[in-house]
N, C-alpha and C positions, 0 to 999 in steps of 0.2 A: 504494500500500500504506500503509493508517495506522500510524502508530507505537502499537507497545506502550507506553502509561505507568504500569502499573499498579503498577511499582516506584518510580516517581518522586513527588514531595511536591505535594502539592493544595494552590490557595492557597483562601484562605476562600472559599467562597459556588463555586467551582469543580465540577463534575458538578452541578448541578444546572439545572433548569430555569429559572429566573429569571438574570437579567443580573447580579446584587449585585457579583460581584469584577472590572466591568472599568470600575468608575472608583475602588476602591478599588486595587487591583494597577495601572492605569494610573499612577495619581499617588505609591504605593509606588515601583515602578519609576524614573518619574522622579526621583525623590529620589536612589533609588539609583546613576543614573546618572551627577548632578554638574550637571546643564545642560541647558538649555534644548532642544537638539537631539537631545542622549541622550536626555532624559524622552523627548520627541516620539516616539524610535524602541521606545524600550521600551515605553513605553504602549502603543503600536500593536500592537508583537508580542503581549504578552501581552491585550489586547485581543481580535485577533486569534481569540482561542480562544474566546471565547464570541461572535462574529459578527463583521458588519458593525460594525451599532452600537455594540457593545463595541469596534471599533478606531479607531474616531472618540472617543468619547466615552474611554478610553483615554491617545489619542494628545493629545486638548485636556487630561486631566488630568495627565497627564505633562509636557506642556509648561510648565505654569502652577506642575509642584512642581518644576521640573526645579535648584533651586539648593539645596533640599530636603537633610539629611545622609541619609548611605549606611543608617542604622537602622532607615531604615522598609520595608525588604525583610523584614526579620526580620518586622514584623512581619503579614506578608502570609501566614506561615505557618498554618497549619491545625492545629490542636494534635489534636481530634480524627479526621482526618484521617492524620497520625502515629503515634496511637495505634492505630489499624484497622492499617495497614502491619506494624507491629509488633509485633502481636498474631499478626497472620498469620506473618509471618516470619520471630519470633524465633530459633525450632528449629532452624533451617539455618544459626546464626552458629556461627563455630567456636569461641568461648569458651562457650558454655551448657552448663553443667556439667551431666550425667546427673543426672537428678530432680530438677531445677531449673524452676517453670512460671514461665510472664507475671508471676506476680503478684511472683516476685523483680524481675527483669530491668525492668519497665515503669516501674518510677519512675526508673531509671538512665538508661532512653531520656526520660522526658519530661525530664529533669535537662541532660541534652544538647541537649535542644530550646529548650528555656528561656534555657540558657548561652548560647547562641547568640544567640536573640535579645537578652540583655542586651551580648553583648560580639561583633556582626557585624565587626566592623572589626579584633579582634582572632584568634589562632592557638588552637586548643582547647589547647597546652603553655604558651602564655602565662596561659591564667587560672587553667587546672587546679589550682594550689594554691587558689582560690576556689573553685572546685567543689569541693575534695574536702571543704576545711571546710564549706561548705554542706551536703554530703552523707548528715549526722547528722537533719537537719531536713528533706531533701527525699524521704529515705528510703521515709518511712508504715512501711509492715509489713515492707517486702524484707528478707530477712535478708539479702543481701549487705553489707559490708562494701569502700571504697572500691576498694578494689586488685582487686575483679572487679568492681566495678560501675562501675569506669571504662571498659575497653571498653566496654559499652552505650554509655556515653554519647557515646565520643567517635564511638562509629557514626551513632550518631541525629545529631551535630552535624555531621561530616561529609557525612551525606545532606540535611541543611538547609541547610548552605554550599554544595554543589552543584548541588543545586536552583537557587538564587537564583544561583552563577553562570552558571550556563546561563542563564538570564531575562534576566542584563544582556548591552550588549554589548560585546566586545574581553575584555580581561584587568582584573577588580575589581579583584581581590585579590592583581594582578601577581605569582603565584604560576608563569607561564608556561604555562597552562592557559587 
């Protein structure tokens, strides 16, 4: 039985017909990892997903970035890829205020995405007072205001920390998870 992933985060160049994200997510991964042995496993896995050759090619990128900082998972992310998710999605979150569209809520999620990729290593409460000062400028049109446009974000960054720790392996973020 395949796994459903339609709610799960796509990394670049991923659904698509051509190979492009498994020597880039290979050698992401490895970074991610810390070493030499972890690159090698995570390359492969994520590999893996787009064939053979993507787990070879992968698994040798991995290896080779495997001393790599934990950063470059973040940025393995698919921005547009996130935004489809959450376009789709947003309506079933239990903060979207009645008569509220995309076009409030979707800068609050890419703000969350973004966060994340600048601060993987860190807790979305740790930087949160950076996001919300950023918040003014990341805004565009949304009339929300930080104190609801936090939730989006911290969903969006959540579902991109999860993402990536599913991809690596053991405990990243020794969160016990």
């Amino acid at each position: 039985m395949k796994e459903d992933r339609s709610d799960k985060p796509m990394a670049k160049g991923q659904g698509t017909d051509k190979h492009k994200a498994a020597t880039g997510t290979g050698a992401v991964l490895g970074g991610a990892a810390g070493g030499v042995a972890g690159g090698t496993a995570a390359g492969a896995a994520i590999g893996g997903m787009t064939g053979p050759v993507g787990a070879a090619v992968g698994a040798a990128a991995g290896a080779v970035a495997g001393a790599l900082a934990g950063k470059g998972i973040a940025k393995a992310v698919d921005p547009a890829a996130e935004d489809k998710y959450w376009r789709d999605n947003y309506a079933s979150r239990p903060y979207i205020a009645s008569g509220s569209t995309y076009d409030d809520y979707g800068p609050a999620y890419r703000h969350g995405v973004e966060g994340y990729t600048r601060y993987p290593d860190r807790s979305f409460d740790e930087v949160e007072p950076d996001l919300s000062r950023d918040w003014g400028t990341s805004r565009g049109s949304s009339t929300l205001e930080w104190e609801r446009a936090r939730h989006a974000s911290r969903d969006a960054w959540d579902r991109v920390k999860n993402a990536a720790e599913r991809a690596m392996p053991g405990d990243s973020d020794r969160d016990g998870r």
